[in-house]
NUROZA-719624 format. One record per residue (C-alpha): x, y, z. Coordinates in steps of 0.25 Angstrom, whole numbers, plus 5000, padded with zeros to 4 digits. Layout:
<rs>
XYZ;...
</rs>
This chain:
<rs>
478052864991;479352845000;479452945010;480653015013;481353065027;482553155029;483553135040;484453265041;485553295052;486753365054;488253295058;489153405063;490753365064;491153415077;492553365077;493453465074;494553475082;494953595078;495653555064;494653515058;495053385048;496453415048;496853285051;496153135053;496353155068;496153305068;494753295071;493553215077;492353155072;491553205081;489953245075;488653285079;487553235072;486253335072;484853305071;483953405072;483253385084;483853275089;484953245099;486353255093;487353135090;488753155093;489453075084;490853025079;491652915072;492052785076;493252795084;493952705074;493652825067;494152925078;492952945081;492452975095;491752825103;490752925111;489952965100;489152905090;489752875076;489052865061;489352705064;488652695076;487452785072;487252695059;486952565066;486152645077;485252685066;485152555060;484852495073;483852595075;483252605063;482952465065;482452455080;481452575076;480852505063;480952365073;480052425083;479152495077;478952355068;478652275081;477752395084;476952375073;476852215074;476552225088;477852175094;478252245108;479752295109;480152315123;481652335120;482652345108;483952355108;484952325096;486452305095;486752345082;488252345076;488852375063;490052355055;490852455048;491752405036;492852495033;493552495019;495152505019;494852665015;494052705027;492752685020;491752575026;490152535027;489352465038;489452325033;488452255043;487552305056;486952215064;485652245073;485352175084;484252195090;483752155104;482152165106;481352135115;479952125114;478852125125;478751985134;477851875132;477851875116;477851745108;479151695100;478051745084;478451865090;479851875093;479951815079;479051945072;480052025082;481351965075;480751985060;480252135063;481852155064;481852115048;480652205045;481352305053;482752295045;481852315034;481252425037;482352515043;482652625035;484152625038;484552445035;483752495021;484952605019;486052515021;486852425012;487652325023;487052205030;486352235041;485752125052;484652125062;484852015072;483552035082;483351975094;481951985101;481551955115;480451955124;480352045135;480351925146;481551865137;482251985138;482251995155;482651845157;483951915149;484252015155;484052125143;
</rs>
């Protein structure tokens, strides 16, 4: 039997002006996205969509989520084979096509995710710490919802490596 878990929330507008939609450039986008129980977002658009660049926007949040929906199933796969992460780190990005009416879809993200696991581990388990990162992809709840290409380029370090580096 598949089991089933609702997320529910709340996005309040907060931008009006004072006139309301009137006009393109009447009002802001300005949100605040609710959970209950849980520290509110202040969000926005992009500014390319005159939006305000201090708070978080539906663009950024998306990546965010899939970068951490991955990291959470990656770590609690080494957990489970007995791989020790010290540190994680991913710098994810995504691109936004947009269509000549304004309407668009992500086209790609791209994780990159920078572990490092604990010093003084062979190189068999750096590689089962590169191949948890496709277990993890498979797993994720949200790459399974979307449709675009999405890519997992991983790079795994030791501990000692790691200080030699700088990181």
């Amino acid at each position: 039997m598949m089991s089933q878990h609702r997320y529910a929330l709340t996005v309040e507008w907060t931008g009006n002006l004072g006139v309301g939609t009137r006009s393109y450039q009447a009002y802001s986008r300005d949100h605040v996205v609710h959970v209950s129980g849980k520290p509110s977002i202040d969000g926005s658009s992009d500014p390319a969509f005159r939006g305000d660049a201090t708070r978080h926007n539906p663009e950024d949040l998306f990546v965010a989520s899939l970068s951490a929906c991955h990291m959470l199933w990656y770590l609690h796969l080494c957990s489970a084979n007995g791989l020790v992460v010290n540190r994680y780190r991913d710098a994810a990005s995504g691109t936004l096509s947009l269509k000549a009416d304004g309407s668009g879809a992500f086209s790609n993200v791209t994780l990159a995710p920078e572990v490092v696991l604990a010093a003084g581990i062979d190189e068999h388990t750096r590689q089962r710490a590169i191949e948890l990162h496709e277990a993890a992809h498979h797993m994720c709840f949200l790459a399974n919802s979307v449709t675009f290409e999405m890519v997992v380029e991983p790079t795994v370090r030791f501990e000692d490596e790691a200080a030699d580096t700088g990181s």
